[in-house]
N, CA, C and O of each residue as an XYZ file, in Angstrom:
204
protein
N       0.854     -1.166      0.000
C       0.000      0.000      0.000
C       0.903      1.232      0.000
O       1.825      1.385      0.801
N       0.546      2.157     -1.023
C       1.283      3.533     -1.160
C       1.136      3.999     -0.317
O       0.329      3.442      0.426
N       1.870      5.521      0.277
C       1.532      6.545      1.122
C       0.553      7.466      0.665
O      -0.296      7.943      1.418
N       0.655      7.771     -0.715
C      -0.729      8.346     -1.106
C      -2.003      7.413     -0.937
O      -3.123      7.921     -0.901
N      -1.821      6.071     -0.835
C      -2.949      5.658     -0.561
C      -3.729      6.121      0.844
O      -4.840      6.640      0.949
N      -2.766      5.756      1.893
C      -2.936      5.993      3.292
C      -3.269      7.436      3.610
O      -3.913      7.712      4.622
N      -2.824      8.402      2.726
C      -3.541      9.536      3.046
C      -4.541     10.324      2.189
O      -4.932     11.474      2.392
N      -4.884      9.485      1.184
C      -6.192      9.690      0.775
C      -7.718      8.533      1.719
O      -8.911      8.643      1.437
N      -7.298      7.828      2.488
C      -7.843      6.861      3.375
C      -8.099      7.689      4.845
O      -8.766      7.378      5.832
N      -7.339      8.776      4.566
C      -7.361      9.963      5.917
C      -8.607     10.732      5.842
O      -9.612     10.864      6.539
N      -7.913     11.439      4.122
C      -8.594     12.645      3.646
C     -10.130     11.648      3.504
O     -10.851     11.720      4.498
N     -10.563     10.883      2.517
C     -11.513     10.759      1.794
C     -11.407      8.970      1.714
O     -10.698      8.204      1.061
N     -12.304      8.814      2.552
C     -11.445      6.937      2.269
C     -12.159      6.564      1.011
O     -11.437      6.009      0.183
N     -13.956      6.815      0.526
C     -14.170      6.322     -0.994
C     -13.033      6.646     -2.412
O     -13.022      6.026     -3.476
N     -12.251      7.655     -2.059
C     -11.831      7.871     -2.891
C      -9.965      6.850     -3.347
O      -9.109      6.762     -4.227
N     -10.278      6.404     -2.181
C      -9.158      5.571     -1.834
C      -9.697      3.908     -2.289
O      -8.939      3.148     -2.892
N     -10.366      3.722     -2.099
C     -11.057      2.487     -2.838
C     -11.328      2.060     -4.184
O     -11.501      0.884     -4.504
N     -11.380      3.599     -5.403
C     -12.299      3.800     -6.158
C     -12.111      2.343     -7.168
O     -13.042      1.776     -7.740
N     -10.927      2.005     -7.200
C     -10.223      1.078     -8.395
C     -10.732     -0.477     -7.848
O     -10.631     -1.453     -8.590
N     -11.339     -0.587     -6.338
C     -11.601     -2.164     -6.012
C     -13.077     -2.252     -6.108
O     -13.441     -3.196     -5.408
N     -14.362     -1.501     -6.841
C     -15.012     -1.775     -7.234
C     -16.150     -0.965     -6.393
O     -16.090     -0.430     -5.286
N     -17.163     -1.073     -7.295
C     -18.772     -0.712     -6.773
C     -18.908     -1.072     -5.263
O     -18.841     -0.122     -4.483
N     -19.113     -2.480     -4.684
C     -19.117     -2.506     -3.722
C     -18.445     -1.871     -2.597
O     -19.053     -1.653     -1.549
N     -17.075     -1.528     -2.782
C     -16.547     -1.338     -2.015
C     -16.342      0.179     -1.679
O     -15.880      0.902     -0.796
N     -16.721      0.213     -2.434
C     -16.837      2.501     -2.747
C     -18.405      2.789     -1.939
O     -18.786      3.619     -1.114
N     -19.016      1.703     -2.615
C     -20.425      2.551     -1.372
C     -20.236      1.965     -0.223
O     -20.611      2.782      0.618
N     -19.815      0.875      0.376
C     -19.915      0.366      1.708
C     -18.855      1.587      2.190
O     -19.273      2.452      2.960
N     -17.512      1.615      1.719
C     -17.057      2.648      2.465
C     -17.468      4.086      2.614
O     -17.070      4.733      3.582
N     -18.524      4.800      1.372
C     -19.035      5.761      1.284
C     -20.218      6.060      2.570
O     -20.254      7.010      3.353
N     -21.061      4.983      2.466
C     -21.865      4.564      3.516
C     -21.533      5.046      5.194
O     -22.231      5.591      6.049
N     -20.055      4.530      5.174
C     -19.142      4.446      6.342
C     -18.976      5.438      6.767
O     -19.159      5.859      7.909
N     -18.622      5.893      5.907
C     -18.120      7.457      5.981
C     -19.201      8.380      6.312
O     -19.082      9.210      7.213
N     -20.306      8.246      5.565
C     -21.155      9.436      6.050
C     -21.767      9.150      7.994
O     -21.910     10.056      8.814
N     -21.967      7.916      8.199
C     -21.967      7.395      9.639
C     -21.008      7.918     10.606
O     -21.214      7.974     11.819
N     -19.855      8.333      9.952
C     -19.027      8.859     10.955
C     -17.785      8.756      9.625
O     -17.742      8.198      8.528
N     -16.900      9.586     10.393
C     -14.888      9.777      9.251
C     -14.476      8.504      9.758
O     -14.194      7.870      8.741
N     -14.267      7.711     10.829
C     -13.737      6.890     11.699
C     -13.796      5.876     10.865
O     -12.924      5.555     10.059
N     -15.244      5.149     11.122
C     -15.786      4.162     10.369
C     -14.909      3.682      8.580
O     -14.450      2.714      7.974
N     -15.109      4.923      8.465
C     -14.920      5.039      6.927
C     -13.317      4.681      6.570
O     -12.796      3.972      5.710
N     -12.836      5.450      7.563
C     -10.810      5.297      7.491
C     -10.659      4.022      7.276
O     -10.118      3.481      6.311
N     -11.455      3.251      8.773
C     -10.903      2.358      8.833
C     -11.670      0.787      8.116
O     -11.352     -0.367      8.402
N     -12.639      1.202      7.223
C     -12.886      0.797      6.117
C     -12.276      0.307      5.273
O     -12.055     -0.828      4.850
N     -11.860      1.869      4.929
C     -10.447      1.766      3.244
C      -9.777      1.380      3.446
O      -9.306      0.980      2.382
N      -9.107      1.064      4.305
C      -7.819      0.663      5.160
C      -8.064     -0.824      5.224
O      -7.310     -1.338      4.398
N      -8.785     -1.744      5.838
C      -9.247     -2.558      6.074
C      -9.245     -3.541      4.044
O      -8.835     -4.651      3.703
N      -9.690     -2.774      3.504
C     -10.256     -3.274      2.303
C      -8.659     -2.975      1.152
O      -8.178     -3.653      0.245
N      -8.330     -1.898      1.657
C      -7.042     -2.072      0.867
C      -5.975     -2.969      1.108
O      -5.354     -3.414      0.143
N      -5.617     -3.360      2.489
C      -4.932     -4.461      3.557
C      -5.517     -5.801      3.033
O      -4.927     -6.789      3.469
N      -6.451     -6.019      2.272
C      -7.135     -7.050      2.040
C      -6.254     -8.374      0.712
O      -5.725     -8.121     -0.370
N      -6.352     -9.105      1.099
C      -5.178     -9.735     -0.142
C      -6.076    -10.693     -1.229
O      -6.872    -11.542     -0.828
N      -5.844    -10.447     -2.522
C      -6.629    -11.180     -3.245
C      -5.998    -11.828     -4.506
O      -6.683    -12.538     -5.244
């Protein structure tokens, strides 16, 4: 994971997702509007993810 990743996962975590798909841009979008917290640690979570 880049450092621009990690701090666009700060700033804006959907926008940090955008390339792993539909799902994963609104669940973290979702997240995000529930709270910034949620959402960080979302993108973070989903980018850490190995596939």
């Amino acid at each position: 994971m880049s450092c621009l990743r990690v701090i666009l996962c700060v700033l804006f975590p959907p926008l940090a997702v955008i390339d792993k798909g539909c799902g994963s841009v609104t669940i973290t979008f979702l997240l995000t509007l529930c709270g910034w917290v949620p959402g960080a640690i979302a993108a973070l979570v989903i980018l850490n993810r190995n596939k």
